[in-house]
C-alpha positions as CSV (number, residue, x, y, z in Angstrom):
1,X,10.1,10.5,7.3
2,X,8.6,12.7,5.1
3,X,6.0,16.0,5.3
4,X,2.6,15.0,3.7
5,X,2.6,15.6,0.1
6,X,1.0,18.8,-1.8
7,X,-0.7,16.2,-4.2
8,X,-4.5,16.6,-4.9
9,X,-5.7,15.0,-1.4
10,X,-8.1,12.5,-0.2
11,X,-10.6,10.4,-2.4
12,X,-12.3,8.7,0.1
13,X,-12.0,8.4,3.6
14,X,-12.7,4.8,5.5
15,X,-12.8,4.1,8.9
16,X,-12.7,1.0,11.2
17,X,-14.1,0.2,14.7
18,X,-13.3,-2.0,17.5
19,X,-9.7,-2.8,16.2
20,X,-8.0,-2.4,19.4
21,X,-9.5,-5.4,22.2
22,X,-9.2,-3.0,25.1
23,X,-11.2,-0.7,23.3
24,X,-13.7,-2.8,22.1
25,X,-13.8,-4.2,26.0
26,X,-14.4,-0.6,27.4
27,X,-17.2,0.1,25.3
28,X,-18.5,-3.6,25.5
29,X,-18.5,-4.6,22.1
30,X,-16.1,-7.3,22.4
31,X,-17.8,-9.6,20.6
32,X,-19.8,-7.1,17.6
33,X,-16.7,-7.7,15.6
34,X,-14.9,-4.2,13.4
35,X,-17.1,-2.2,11.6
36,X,-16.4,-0.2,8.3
37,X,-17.7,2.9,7.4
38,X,-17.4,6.5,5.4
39,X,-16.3,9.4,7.6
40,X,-16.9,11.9,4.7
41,X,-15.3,15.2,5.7
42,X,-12.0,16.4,4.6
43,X,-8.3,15.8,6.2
44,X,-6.7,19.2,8.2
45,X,-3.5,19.1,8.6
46,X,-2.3,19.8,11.7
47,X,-5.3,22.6,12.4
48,X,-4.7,25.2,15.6
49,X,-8.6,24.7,16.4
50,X,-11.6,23.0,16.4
51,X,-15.1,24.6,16.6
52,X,-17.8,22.0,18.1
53,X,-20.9,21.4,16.3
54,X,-24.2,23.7,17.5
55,X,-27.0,21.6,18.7
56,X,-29.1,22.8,15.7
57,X,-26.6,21.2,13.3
58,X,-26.7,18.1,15.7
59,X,-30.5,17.7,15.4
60,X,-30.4,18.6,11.8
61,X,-28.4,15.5,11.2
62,X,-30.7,13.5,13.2
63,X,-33.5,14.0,11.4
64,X,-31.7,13.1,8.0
65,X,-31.4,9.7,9.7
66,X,-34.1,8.8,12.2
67,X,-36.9,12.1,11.6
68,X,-39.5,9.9,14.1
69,X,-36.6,10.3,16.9
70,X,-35.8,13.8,16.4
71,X,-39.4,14.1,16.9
72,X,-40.0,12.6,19.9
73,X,-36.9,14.2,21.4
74,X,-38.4,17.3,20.8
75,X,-41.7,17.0,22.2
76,X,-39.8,16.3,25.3
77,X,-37.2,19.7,24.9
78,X,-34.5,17.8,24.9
79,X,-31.8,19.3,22.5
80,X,-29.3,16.3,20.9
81,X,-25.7,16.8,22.9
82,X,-22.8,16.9,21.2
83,X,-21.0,14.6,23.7
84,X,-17.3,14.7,21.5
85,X,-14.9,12.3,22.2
86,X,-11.6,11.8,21.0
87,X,-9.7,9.3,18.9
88,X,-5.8,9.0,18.2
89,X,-5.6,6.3,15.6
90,X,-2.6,5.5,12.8
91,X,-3.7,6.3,9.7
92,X,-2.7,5.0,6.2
93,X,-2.4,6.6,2.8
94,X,-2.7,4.8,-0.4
95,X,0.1,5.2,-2.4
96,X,-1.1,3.3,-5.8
97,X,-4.5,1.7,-6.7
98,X,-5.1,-1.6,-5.1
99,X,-7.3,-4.9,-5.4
100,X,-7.6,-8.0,-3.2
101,X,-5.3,-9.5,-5.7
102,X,-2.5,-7.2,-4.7
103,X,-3.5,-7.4,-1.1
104,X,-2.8,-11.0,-1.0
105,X,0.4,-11.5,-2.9
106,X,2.8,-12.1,-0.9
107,X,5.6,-10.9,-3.0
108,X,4.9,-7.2,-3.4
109,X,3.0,-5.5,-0.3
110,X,0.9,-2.6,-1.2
111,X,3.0,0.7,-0.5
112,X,1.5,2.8,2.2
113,X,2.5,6.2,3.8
114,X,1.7,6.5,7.4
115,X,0.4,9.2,9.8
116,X,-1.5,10.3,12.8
117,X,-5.1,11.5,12.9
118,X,-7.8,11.9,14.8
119,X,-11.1,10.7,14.8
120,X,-13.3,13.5,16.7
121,X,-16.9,11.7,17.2
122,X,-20.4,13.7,18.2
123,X,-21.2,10.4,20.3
124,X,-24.6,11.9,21.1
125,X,-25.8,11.1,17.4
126,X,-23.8,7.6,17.5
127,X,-26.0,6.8,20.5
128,X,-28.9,7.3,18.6
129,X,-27.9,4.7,16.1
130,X,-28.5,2.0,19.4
131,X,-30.7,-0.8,18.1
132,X,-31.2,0.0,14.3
133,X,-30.3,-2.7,11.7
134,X,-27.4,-0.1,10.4
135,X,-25.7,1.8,13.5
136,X,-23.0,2.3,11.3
137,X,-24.5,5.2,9.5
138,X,-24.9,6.7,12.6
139,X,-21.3,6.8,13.1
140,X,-20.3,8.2,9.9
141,X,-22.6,10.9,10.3
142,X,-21.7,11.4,14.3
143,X,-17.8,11.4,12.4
144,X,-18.2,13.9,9.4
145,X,-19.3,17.3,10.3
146,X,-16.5,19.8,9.4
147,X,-13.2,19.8,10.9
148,X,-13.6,16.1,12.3
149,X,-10.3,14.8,11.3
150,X,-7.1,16.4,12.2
151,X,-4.0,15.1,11.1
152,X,-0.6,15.1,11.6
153,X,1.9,17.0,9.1
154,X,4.4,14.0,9.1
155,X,4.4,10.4,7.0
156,X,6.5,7.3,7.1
157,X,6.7,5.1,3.8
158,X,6.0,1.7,4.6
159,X,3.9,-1.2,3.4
160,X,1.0,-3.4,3.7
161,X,3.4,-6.2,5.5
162,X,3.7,-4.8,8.6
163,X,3.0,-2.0,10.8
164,X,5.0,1.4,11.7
165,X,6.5,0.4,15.7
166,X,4.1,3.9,16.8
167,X,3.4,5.1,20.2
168,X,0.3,7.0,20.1
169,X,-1.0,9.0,22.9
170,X,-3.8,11.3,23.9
171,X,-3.5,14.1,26.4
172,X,-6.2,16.5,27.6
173,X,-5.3,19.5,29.0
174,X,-1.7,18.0,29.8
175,X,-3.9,14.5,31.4
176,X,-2.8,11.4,29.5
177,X,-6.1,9.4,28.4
178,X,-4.6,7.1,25.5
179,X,-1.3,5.5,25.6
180,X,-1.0,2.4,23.3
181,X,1.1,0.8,20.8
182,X,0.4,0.0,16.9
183,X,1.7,-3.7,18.1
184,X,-1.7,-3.8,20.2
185,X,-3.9,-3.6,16.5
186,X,-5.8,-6.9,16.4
187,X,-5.1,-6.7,12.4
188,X,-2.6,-6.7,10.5
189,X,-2.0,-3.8,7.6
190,X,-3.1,-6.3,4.7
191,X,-6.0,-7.7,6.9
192,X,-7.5,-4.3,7.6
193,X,-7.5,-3.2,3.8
194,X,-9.2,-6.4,3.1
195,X,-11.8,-6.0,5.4
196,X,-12.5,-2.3,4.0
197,X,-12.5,-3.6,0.7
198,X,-14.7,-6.4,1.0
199,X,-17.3,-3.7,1.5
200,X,-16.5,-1.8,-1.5
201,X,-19.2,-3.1,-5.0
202,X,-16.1,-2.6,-7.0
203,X,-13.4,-4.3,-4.1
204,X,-11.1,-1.6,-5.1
205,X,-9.1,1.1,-3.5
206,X,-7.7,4.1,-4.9
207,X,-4.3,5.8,-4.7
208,X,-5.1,8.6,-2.3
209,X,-7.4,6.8,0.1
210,X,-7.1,6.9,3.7
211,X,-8.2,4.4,6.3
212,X,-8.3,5.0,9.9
213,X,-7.1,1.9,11.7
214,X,-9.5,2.3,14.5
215,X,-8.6,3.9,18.4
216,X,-6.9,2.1,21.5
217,X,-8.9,2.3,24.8
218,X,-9.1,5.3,27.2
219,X,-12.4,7.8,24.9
220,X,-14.7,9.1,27.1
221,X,-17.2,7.3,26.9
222,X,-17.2,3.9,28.1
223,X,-20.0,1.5,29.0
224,X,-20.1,-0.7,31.7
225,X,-21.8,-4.4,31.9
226,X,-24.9,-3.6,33.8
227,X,-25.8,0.1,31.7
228,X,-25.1,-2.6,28.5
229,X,-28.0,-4.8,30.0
230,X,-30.6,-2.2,30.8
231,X,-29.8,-0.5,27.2
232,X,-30.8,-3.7,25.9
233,X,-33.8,-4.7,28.4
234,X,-35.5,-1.1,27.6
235,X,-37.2,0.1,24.4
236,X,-35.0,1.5,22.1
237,X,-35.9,5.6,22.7
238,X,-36.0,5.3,26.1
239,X,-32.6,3.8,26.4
240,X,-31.4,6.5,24.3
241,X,-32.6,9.1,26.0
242,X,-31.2,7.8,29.2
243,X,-27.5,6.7,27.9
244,X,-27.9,10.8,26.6
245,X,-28.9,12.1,29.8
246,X,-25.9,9.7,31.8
247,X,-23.1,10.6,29.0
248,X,-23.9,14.5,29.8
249,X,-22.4,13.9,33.7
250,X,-19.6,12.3,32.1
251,X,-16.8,14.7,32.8
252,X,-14.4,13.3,30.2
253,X,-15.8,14.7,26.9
254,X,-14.5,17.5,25.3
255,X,-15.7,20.7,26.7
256,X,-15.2,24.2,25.0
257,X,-12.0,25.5,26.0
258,X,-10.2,22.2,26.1
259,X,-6.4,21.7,24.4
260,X,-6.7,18.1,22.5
261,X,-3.0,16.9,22.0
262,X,-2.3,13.3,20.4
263,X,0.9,12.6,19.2
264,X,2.6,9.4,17.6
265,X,5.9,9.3,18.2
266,X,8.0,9.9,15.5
267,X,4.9,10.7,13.6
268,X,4.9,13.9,15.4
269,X,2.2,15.8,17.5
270,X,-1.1,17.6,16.5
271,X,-2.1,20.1,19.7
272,X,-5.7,21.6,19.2
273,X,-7.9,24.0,21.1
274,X,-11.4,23.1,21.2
275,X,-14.0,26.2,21.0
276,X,-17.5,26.5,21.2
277,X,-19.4,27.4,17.8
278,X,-22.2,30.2,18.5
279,X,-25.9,29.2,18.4
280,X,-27.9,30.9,15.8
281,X,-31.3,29.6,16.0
282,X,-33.0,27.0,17.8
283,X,-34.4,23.6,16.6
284,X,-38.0,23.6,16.5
């Protein structure tokens, strides 16, 4: 066990969805398979705080993706919600440049340093990715405003043949909401940097990289069976707006005011207050 190293940090951050099948069961996506995708902020280690996105910055970011939908929102009042959830995952650190090739032999496993993060997610701009052909650029944009991934202080050296045995938990205000093991991943370490780099032109990671492993079950929000079927029976803004105004009654997001713990064992424990940033100006 080791404290994170002082070396020039993160290259580029990747992220993976629906890696845990209690997860992917409470959010109904068992059968969507994992996604990839760029959270592109920067790592903060073990912060004291986290200031929620305004709802300016949250429509700003809307209409860089989806400008007819921020739109139409609009004309009706409605303001985009933040709706943050929380996500304890492992996370992994490259420690030397890596290729498919040295993912798959079987003699030298590619040396990894472990650790805890956090993904924080602004699920009211992932919901608005429902229905387009790429929802995954919805969630690296509901992922990567500032101060989205905390991160422990600690690492453990391993490798690419098997994962760390890490407990990793989620507590809200003292409540325990995640609770799962790193034996639950559906993955294996080698299979979940092939399946990041398999999306990369150049199938090529970099010393320095870090990859989220993706969240057991137990984030706010959840989606049943039936609220899966009428999002898919009804056009696509009007099931928006109605999975927006359901997920504001859901008491479980983070709220201003909130202490975010998530820990991971011998990996240590990150404890964060969550604050409220102040509204400047008001989306027109």
């Amino acid at each position: 066990m080791q404290t994170r190293s002082t070396e020039p940090l993160v290259q580029k951050v990747y992220a993976l969805g629906l890696t845990y099948a209690d997860h992917a069961r409470e959010t109904h996506q068992l059968n969507q398979g994992t996604g990839v995708f760029l959270k592109a902020c920067s790592s903060e280690v073990a912060p004291e705080r986290f200031v929620m996105p305004t709802s300016v910055q949250m429509m700003d970011a809307l209409q860089q993706l989806d400008p007819e939908l921020a739109a139409w929102l609009g004309r009706y009042g409605f303001k985009l919600p933040v709706l943050l959830d929380y996500e304890v995952e492992l996370g992994m650190r490259l420690l030397e440049n890596c290729t498919l090739e040295d993912i798959n032999n079987q003699h030298e496993p590619v040396p990894i340093a472990y650790f805890i993060a956090n993904d924080l997610t602004a699920r009211g701009l992932q919901i608005c990715g429902h229905k387009m052909a790429n929802p995954l650029s919805y969630w690296s944009a509901a992922k990567s405003m500032s101060g989205m991934l905390p991160m422990g202080d600690l690492e453990l050296e391993g490798s690419s043949r098997m994962w760390p045995d890490i407990n990793l938990t989620t507590r809200i205000n003292g409540q325990l909401r995640q609770n799962a093991r790193t034996s639950q991943l559906i993955y294996s370490p080698s299979q979940v940097l092939s399946q990041v780099m398999r999306q990369l032109p150049e199938q090529r990671l970099h010393r320095g990289d870090l990859i989220l492993t993706g969240t057991p079950a137990g984030v706010a929000m959840q989606i049943t069976p039936w609220q899966y079927r009428l999002g898919q029976a009804l056009p696509r803004r009007w099931a928006i707006l109605l999975a927006l105004k359901k997920a504001l009654r859901n008491p479980k997001f983070l709220q201003s005011g909130d202490r975010l713990e998530f820990a991971g064992g011998k990996l240590g424990r990150v404890s964060l207050l969550i604050e409220a940033a102040h509204e400047t100006s008001t989306y027109e």
